[in-house]
C-alpha positions in Angstrom: 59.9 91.4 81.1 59.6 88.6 78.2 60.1 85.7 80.5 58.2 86.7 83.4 56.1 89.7 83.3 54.3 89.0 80.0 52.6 85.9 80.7 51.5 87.9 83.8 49.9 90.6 82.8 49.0 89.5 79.1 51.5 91.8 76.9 50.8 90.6 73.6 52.9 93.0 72.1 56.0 92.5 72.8 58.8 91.1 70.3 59.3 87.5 71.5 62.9 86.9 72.8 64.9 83.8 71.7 68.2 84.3 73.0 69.5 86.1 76.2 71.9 86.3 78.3 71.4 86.3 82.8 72.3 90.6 82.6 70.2 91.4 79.2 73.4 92.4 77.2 72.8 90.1 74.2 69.2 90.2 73.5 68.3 87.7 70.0 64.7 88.5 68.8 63.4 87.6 65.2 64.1 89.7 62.8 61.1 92.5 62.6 60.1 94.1 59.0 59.9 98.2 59.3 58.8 100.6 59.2 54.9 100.6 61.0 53.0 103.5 61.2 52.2 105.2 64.4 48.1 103.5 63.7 49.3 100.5 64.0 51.4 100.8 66.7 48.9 102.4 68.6 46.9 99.2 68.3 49.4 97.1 68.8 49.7 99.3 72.3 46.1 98.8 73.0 45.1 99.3 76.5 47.7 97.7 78.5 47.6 98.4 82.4 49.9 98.5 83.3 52.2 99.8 80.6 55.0 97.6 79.4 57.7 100.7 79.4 58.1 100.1 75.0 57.6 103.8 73.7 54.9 104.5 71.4 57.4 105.6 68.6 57.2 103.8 65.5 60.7 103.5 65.1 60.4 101.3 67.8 58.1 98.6 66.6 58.1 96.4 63.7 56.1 93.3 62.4 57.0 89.7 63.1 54.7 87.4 60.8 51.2 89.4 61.4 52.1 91.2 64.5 53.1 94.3 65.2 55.1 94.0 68.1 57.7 96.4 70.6 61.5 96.0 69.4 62.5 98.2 72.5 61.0 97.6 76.1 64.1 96.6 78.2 65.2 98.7 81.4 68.2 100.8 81.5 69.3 100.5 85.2 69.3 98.5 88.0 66.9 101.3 90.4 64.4 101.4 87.3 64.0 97.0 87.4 63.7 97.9 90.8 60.9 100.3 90.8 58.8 98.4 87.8 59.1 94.8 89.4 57.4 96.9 92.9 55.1 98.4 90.4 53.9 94.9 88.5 53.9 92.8 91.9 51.4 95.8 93.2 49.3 95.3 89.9 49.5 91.5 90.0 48.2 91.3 93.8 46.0 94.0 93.2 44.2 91.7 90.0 44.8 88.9 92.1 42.5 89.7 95.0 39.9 91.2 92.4 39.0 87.6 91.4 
C-alpha cells in the first residue's frame, strides 16, 4: 500500500515505511508520538476515495514530525490484497479515463 498505492491515489496519511520485508511480516515505520484525538484523525482521514483500509480509531494513528498519520493500514489475508488491488486498479482507470 506504501510503495505502490499511495503515490497512486494521493494517501497523504499514511505512516511512511522504511523497512520491510517481500511478505509484510517486519514492517519499520518511525516512531509515532500518541495519543491523537479522534479530531485530528478525522482530518488526517480527510476525504480519501477510495479509502486506504487504516480505521478511524485513534489508537491507531499517531504523529510523525507535524503529521498525523495511520500506524495500521496493512491487509490481513491474501483474498483481502486480492479484492483491494481489483478495487484500486478500478479506481485508478476509472480517474485515469476522467482526464
Amino acid at each position: 500500500m506504501w510503495k505502490y498505492w499511495r503515490p497512486q491515489l494521493g494517501w497523504k496519511s499514511l505512516c511512511p515505511i522504511l523497512l520491510a520485508d517481500p511478505l509484510g511480516l517486519l514492517v519499520v515505520m518511525p516512531r509515532a508520538i500518541q495519543p491523537v484525538s479522534q479530531q485530528e484523525v478525522d482530518v488526517a482521514i480527510g476525504d480519501y476515495y477510495p479509502d486506504n483500509t487504516a480505521g478511524a480509531k485513534p489508537e491507531d494513528y499517531g504523529r510523525v514530525g507535524s503529521a498525523v498519520v495511520a500506524l495500521d493500514y496493512g491487509l490481513p489475508s491474501k483474498d483481502m490484497v486480492l479484492e483491494r488491488r481489483l478495487y484500486y486498479n478500478k479506481h485508478v482507470l476509472t480517474a485515469e479515463r476522467s482526464r
